[in-house]
C-alpha positions in Angstrom: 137.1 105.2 102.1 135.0 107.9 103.7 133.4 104.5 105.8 136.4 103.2 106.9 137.8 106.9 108.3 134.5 106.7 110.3 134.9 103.2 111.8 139.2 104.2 112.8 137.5 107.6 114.3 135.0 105.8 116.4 137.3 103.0 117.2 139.6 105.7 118.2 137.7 108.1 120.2 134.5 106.0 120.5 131.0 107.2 120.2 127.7 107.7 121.9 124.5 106.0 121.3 122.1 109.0 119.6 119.0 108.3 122.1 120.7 107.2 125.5 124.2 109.0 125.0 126.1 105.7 126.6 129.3 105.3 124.9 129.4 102.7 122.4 132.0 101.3 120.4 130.8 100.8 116.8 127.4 101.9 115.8 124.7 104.6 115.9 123.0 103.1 118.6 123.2 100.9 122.1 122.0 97.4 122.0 120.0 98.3 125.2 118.2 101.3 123.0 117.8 98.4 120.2 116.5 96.1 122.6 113.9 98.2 124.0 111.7 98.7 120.7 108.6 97.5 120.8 108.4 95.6 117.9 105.2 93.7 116.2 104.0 90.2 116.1 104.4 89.3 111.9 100.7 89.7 111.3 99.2 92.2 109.0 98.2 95.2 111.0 95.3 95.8 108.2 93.9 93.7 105.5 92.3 96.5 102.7 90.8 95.0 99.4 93.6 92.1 99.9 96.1 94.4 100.4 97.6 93.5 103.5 99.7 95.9 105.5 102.6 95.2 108.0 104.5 96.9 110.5 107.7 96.3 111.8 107.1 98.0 115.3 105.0 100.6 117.4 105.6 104.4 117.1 106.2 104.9 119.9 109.4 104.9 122.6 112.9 104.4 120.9 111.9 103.6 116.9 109.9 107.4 117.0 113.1 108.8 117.7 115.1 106.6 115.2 112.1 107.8 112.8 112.7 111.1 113.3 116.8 111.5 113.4 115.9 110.1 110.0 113.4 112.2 109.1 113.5 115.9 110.8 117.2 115.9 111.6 119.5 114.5 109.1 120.8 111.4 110.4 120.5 109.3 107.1 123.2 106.8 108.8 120.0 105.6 110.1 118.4 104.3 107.1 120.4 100.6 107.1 119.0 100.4 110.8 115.4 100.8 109.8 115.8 98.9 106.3 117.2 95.9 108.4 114.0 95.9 110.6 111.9 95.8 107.4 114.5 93.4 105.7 113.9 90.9 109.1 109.6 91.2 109.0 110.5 90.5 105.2 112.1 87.1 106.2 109.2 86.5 108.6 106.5 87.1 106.4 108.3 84.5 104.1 106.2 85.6 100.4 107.7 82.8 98.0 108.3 85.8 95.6 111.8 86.0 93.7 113.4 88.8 94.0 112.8 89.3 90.2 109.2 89.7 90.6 109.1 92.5 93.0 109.9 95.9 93.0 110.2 98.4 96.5 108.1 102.1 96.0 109.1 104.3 98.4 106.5 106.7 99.4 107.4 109.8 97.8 107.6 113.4 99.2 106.2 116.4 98.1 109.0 118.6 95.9 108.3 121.4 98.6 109.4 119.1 101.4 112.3 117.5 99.5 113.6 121.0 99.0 113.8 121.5 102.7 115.0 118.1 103.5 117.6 117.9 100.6 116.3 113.9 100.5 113.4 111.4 101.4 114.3 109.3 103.8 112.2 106.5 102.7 114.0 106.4 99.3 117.4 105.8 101.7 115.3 103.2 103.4 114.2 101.5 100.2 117.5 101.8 98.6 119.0 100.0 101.9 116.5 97.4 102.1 117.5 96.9 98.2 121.0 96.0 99.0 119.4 93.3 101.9 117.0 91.6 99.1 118.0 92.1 96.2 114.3 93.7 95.0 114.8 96.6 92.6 113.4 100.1 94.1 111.2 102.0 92.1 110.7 105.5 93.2 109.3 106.4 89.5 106.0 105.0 89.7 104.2 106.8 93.0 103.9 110.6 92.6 103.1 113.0 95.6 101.0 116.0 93.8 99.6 117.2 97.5 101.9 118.9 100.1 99.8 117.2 103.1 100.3 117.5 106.8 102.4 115.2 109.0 99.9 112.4 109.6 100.6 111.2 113.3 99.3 114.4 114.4 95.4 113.9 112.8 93.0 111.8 114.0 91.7 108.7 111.2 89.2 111.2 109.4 91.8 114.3 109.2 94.5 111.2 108.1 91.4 110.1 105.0 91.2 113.7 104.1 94.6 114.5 103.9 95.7 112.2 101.8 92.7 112.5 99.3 94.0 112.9 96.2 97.4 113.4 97.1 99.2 110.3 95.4 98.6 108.9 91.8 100.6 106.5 90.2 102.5 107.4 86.7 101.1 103.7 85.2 104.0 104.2 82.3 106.8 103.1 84.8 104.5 99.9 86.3 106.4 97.1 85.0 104.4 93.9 85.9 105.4 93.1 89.1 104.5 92.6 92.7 104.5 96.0 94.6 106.1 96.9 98.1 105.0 100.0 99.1 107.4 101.2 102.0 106.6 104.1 104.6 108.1 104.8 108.0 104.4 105.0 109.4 101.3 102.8 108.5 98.6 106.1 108.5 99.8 106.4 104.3 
């Protein structure tokens, strides 16, 4: 219901796009805006112990400021944006994996930030991309015990040290299957 009132309201006195401000007649966001993220060739951006790591695009430009209406501001209507990015480099990767044998973990927050943020964004993400592929989201099995600094701001050494000890995983709620840990930014 609550959806549908949105929709009639923009239909009826339109909206604006949330980075350029152009009005736009459904949506969050301009397909200019959308078009002008630089987005990543479907190659692993790092191969560790045969755990390969992917991105979806560059933080930089248009998706940091998607990232962070998500993240510092409260735009959660964001999330199905990102999750469709990660849904598509999903597609493109192409894993032979049912969706039965995988399960999304969402990069947890520490409780002092999810008492300031009321929620963690990449749990909306995950829970979106959930919907797309049918993969069951886990956010039980990765624990944050470590409030750490925001990572884009430390250089690789500062990123190692921050996050030193700062995750461990709660092996009770591992239930045999493939893992797809998702984060807004590769540095975790």
């Amino acid at each position: 219901m609550f959806y549908f009132l949105k929709q009639l309201l923009n239909w009826v006195y339109k909206s604006n796009c949330y980075i350029c401000k152009k009005t736009i007649s459904e949506g969050y966001l301009c397909t200019g805006c959308l078009n002008d993220i630089e987005f990543l060739d479907t190659e692993p951006i790092k191969n560790i112990d045969n755990v390969k790591v992917y991105a979806k695009g560059l933080y930089t430009g248009n998706l940091r400021k998607i990232i962070k209406l998500i993240k510092y501001h409260g735009k959660q209507e964001f999330a199905q944006i990102l999750a469709s990015m990660l849904y598509e480099l999903w597609g493109e990767i192409n894993y032979s994996l049912s969706t039965e044998d995988v399960e999304i973990v969402p990069v947890p927050l520490h409780q002092n930030r999810y008492k300031s943020r009321k929620y963690n964004h990449m749990e909306l993400i995950s829970n979106e991309f959930s919907k797309l592929s049918g993969c069951k989201t886990n956010v039980t099995l990765l624990k944050r015990r470590k409030d750490t600094k925001p990572q884009y701001k430390l250089t690789f050494q500062e990123r190692k040290q921050n996050l030193k000890n700062a995750f461990y995983v709660d092996k009770s709620y591992y239930r045999d299957k493939t893992i797809l840990i998702i984060d807004d930014i590769a540095t975790t």
